[in-house]
C-alpha atoms as one frame of an Amber mdcrd trajectory, in Angstrom:
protein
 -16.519   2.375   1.654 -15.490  -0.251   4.670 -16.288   0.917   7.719 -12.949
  -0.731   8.814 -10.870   1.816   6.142 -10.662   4.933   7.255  -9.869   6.839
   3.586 -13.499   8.839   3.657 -13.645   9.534   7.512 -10.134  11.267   8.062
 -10.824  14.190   5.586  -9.964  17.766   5.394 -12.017  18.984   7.814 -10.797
  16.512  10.940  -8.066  17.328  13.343  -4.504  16.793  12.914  -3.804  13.784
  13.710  -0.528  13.345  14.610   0.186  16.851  16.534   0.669  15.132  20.158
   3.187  12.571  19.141   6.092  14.488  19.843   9.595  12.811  20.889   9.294
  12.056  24.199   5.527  10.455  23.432   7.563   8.027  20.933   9.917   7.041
  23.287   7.870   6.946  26.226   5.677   4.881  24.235   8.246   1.745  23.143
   9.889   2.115  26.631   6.056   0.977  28.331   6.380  -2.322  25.870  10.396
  -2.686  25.772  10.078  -2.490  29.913   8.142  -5.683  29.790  11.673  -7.405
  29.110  14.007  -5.312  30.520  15.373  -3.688  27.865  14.765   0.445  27.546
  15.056   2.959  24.493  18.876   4.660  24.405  16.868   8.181  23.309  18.080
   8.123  19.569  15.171   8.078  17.166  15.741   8.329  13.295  11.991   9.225
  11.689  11.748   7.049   8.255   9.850   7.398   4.857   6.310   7.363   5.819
   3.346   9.863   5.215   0.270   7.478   6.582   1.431   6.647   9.648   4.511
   7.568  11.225   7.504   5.307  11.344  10.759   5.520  13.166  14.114   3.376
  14.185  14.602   3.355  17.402  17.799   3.009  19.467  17.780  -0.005  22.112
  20.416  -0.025  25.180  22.630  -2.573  24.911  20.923  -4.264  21.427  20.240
  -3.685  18.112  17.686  -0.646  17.086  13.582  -1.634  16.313  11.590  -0.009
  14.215   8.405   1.407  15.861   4.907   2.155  13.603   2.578   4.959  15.028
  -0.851   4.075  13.283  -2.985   7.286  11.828  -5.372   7.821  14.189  -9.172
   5.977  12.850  -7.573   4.669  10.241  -8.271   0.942  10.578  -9.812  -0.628
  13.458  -7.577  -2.916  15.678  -9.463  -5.999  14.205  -8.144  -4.843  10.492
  -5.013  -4.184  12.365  -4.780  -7.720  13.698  -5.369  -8.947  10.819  -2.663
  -7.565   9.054   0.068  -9.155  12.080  -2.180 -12.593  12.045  -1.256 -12.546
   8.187   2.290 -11.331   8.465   3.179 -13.495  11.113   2.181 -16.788   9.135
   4.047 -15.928   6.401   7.304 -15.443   8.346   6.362 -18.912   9.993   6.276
 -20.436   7.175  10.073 -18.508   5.562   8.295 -16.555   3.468  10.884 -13.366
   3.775   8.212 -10.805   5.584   8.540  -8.796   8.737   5.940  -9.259  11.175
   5.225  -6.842  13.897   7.166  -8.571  17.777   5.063  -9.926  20.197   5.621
  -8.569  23.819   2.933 -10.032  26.624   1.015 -11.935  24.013   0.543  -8.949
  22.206   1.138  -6.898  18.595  -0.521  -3.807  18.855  -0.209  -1.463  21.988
  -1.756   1.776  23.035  -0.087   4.699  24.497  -1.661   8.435  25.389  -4.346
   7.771  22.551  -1.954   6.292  19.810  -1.815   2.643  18.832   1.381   1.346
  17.779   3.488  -1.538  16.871   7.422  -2.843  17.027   9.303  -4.552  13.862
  12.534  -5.498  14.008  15.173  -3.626  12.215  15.308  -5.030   8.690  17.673
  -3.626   6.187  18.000  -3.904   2.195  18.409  -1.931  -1.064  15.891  -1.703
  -3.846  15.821  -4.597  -5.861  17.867  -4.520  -9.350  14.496  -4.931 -11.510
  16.088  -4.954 -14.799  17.897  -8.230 -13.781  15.214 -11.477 -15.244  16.296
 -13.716 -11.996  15.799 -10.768  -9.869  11.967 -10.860 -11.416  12.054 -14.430
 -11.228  13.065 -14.533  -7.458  10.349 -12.243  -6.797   7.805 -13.777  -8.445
   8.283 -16.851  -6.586   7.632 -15.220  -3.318   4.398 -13.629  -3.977   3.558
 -16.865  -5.449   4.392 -18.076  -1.969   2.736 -14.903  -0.343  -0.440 -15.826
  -2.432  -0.418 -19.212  -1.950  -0.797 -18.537   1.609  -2.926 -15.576   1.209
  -5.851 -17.958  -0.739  -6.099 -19.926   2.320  -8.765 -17.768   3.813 -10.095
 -14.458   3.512  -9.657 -11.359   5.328 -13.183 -10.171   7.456 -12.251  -6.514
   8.670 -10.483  -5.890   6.039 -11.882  -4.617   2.519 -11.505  -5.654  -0.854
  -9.615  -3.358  -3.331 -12.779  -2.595  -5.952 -14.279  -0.071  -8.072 -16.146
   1.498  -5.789 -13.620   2.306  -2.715 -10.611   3.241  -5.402 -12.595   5.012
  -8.120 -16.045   6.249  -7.831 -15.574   7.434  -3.623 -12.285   8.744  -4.503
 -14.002  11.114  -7.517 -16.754  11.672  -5.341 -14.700  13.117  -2.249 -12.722
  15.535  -4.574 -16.236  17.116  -6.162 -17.920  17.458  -3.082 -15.123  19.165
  -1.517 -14.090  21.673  -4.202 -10.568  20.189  -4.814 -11.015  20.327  -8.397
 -10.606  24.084  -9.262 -13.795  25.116 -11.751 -12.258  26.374 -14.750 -11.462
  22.546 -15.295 -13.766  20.613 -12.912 -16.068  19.704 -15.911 -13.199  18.842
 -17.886 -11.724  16.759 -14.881 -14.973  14.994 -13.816 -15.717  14.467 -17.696
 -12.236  12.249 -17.872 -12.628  10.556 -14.844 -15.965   9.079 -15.391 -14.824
   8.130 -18.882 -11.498   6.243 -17.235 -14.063   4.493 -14.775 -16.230   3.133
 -17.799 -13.062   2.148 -19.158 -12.353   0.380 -15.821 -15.164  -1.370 -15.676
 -15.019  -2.679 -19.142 -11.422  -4.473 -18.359 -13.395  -5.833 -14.717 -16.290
  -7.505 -17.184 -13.527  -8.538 -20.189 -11.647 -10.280 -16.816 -15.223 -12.031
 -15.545 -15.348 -13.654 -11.998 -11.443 -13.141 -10.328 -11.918 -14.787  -6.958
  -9.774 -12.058  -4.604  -7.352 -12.971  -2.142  -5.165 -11.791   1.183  -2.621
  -9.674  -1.007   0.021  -7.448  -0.005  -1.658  -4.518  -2.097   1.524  -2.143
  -2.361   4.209  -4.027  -3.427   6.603  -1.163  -5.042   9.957  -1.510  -5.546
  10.340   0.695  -2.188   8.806  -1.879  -0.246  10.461  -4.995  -1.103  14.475
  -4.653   0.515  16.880  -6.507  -1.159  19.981  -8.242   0.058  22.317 -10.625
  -0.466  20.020 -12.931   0.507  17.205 -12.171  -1.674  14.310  -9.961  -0.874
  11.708  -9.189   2.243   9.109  -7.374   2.045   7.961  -4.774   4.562   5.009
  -2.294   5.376   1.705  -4.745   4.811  -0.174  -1.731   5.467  -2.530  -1.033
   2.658  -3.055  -5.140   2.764  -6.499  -6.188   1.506  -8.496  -8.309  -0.582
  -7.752  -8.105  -4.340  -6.559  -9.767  -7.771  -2.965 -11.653  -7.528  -1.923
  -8.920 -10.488  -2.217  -5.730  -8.132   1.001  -7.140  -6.402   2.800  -7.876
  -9.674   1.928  -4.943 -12.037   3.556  -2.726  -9.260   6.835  -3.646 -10.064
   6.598  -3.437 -13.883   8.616  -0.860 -15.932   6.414   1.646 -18.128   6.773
   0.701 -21.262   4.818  -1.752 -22.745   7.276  -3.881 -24.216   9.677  -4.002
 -21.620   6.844  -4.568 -19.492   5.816  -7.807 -20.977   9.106  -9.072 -21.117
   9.459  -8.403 -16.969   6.078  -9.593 -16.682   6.884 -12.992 -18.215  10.167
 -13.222 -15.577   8.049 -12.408 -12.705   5.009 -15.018 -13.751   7.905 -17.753
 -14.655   8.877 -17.246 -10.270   4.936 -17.150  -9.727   3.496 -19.869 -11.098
   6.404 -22.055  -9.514   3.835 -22.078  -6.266   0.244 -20.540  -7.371  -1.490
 -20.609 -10.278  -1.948 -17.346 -12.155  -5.070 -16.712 -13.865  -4.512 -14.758
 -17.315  -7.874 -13.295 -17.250  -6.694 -10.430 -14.716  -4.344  -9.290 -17.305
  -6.957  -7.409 -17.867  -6.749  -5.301 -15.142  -3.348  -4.239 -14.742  -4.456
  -0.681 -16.570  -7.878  -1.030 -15.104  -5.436  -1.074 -11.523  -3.560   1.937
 -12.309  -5.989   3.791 -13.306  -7.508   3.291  -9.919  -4.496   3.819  -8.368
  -4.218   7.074  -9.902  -7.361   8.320  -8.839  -6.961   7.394  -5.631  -4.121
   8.745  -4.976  -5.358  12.320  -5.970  -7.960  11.682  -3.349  -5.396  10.437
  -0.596  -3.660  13.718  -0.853  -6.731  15.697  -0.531  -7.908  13.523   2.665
  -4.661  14.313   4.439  -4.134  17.735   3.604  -4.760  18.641   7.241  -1.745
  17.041   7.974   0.738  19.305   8.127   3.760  16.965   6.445   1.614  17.012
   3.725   1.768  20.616   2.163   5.452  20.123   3.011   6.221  17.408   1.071
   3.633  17.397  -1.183   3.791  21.051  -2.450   2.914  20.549  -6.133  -0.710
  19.250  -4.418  -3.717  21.215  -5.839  -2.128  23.920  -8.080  -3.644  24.705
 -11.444  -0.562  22.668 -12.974  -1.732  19.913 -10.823  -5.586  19.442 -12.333
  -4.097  19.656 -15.659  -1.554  16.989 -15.910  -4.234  14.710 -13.936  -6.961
  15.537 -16.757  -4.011  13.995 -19.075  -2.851  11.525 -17.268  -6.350   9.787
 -17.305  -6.638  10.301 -21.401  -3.126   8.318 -21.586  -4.759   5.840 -19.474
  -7.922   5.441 -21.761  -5.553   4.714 -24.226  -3.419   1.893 -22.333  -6.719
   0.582 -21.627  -8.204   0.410 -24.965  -4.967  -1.526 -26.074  -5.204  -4.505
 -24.425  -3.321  -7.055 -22.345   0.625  -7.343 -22.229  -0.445 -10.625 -23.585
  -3.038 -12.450 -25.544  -5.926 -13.362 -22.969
C-alpha cells in the first residue's frame, strides 16, 4: 500500500477519529479562514452525505452558504491532498464543470485544533437521468475532457488504483483481523483468491494500459445535474488508474443495457480522448475490486462510531454469505467477456 493512502493505517484498533469535531470546532474552524475576508459563519450548519470525511453546508452572513470538508484524520498526506485541488482547480480553469476547493491567503487546505480542512462553494444538482442516450453522451464528453487533462502528467503522492492496494491488502486486512467469521472463512478466502486470479487474468487479456489522473468514483451520486448539464464533485478517492474505472461506474447492471449505455457514453468520450478498447477488459476485473474493497473499508472504519449506525448489516453471518456469492456471480461476469468484442 502507498504510504500517502491511509486505507491500512486507520484500522480497527486506532482512535476515533472524528470525536473532537463537535459544532462549535466546525464553525470555529471556517470562521479562522472566512475572517481573512471579512465575512463570518451565521451558526447554521447542515451535515451532508459523507462517511470518510465529514462534510457540511455552512451558513455565511450576508452571502450564500459554502460547503466545508473535514479530512479523516492520516488519511492522505497534505501533498496527496494538494494534489487533488492542483488537479481540480485546472480543470475548472479550463470549464471543465468541477468544483475546486476556494483559495483564501494563497491557500486550499487549512488546519484547525488538529483537523485539516477545506471550503467549496455551494454547488447544487440532481442525479443525472442515466437512461436518457444524450445524458450518457454529455457525460462522456466531459470525462473525455477530464481525461484529456488528466494524461497531461501524473500524480506523485498519489497512488495508482491496482491489484495489490484494492484486492490482495484488502483480503489480507479482513483475515488477519478475524472479520471473516470461521464457519465460512475458508469458504470466503477460497472465493476471493479465485475472483483475484480471475482479476488478474482480465489485467494480462488488457496488456500494458498506461494509467492516468482519474476521478476514481464517478457514481451517479457524485456527478449533480442541472439545467446546465453536469459537475462533478468530491475528487476524493482521485488516483491513478484506467480511463474505464470512471465510465463503468455509471453503467446499469445488466449486460445488455449496459453495452448499449456504454456505447452513448464512449460516443461523448472519444469526442476529446481516445479510448483504448483493451480496458474493456477490466470493467468486471474493476468491480470485483471494488467489491472487495469495500468489505475492507467497512472493517477499517468500524471504530468510527457513524459506522455501526449506518452500516448495521456490517459483519453479521448474513453479511459473509451474500459476499461469498457475490464474488461467484462475479467469476461468472468475468469469464464472459467484454460488453464488446476486444
Amino acid at each position: 500500500m502507498n504510504p500517502d493512502t491511509h486505507d491500512s493505517q486507520d484500522s480497527v484498533s486506532g482512535a476515533v477519529p472524528f470525536t473532537r469535531l463537535t459544532p462549535e470546532c466546525v464553525l470555529d474552524a471556517i470562521d479562522s479562514v472566512l475572517s481573512t475576508v471579512g465575512v463570518r459563519t451565521d451558526g447554521r450548519m447542515l451535515p451532508l452525505n459523507s462517511y470518510e470525511n465529514r462534510v457540511y453546508q455552512i451558513g455565511v452572513e450576508d452571502g450564500p452558504p459554502v460547503v466545508a470538508k473535514f479530512y479523516r484524520p492520516e488519511r492522505w498526506t497534505d501533498e496527496a491532498i494538494l494534489e487533488e485541488h492542483a488537479f481540480v482547480a485546472e480543470l475548472a480553469a479550463r470549464e471543465i464543470p468541477a468544483v475546486p476547493a476556494r483559495v483564501f491567503e494563497g491557500r486550499t487546505l487549512h488546519a484547525f485544533d488538529g483537523f485539516r480542512f477545506s471550503i467549496f462553494e455551494r454547488r447544487g444538482g440532481r442525479a443525472p437521468d442515466l437512461d436518457r442516450p444524450d445524458t450518457l453522451e454529455w457525460l462522456g464528453r466531459f470525462i473525455g475532457r477530464i481525461h484529456a487533462v488528466g494524461q497531461t502528467e501524473d500524480y506523485t503522492a498519489r497512488p495508482t488504483l491496482d491489484i495489490q492496494t484494492f484486492g490482495y491488502e484488502p483480503r489480507d486486512f479482513l483475515l488477519s483481523q478475524h472479520f471473516v467469521p470461521d464457519n465460512v472463512r475458508t469458504a470466503w478466502e477460497t472465493v476471493v483468491n479465485l475472483a483475484l486470479q480471475g482479476v488478474e487474468q482480465a489485467f494480462e487479456r488488457a496488456g500494458d494500459i498506461r494509467p492516468l489522473r482519474m476521478h476514481g468514483d464517478c457514481h451517479p451520486s457524485n456527478v449533480l445535474w442541472t439545467d446546465a448539464g453536469p459537475h462533478f464533485v468530491d475528487f476524493d478517492d482521485s488516483r491513478m488508474g484506467p480511463a474505464v474505472q470512471d465510465l463503468w461506474l455509471l453503467l446499469p447492471g445488466e449486460r445488455a443495457e449496459a453495452s448499449r449505455a456504454l456505447t452513448d457514453l464512449l460516443a461523448g468520450y472519444e469526442d476529446f480522448c481516445e479510448f483504448e478498447p483493451r480496458e474493456l477488459h477490466l470493467i468486471e476485473a474493476l468491480r470485483t475490486l471494488r467489491l472487495i474493497h469495500y468489505q475492507a473499508w467497512l472493517a477499517r472504519r468500524w471504530n468510527d462510531p457513524a459506522f455501526p449506525a449506518a452500516f448495521p448489516w456490517f459483519n453479521t453471518q448474513r453479511y459473509w454469505e451474500d459476499r461469498i456469492l457475490e464474488m461467484r456471480e462475479q467469476l461468472g461476469a468475468m469469464q464472459e467477456g467484454p460488453l464488446w468484442p476486444v
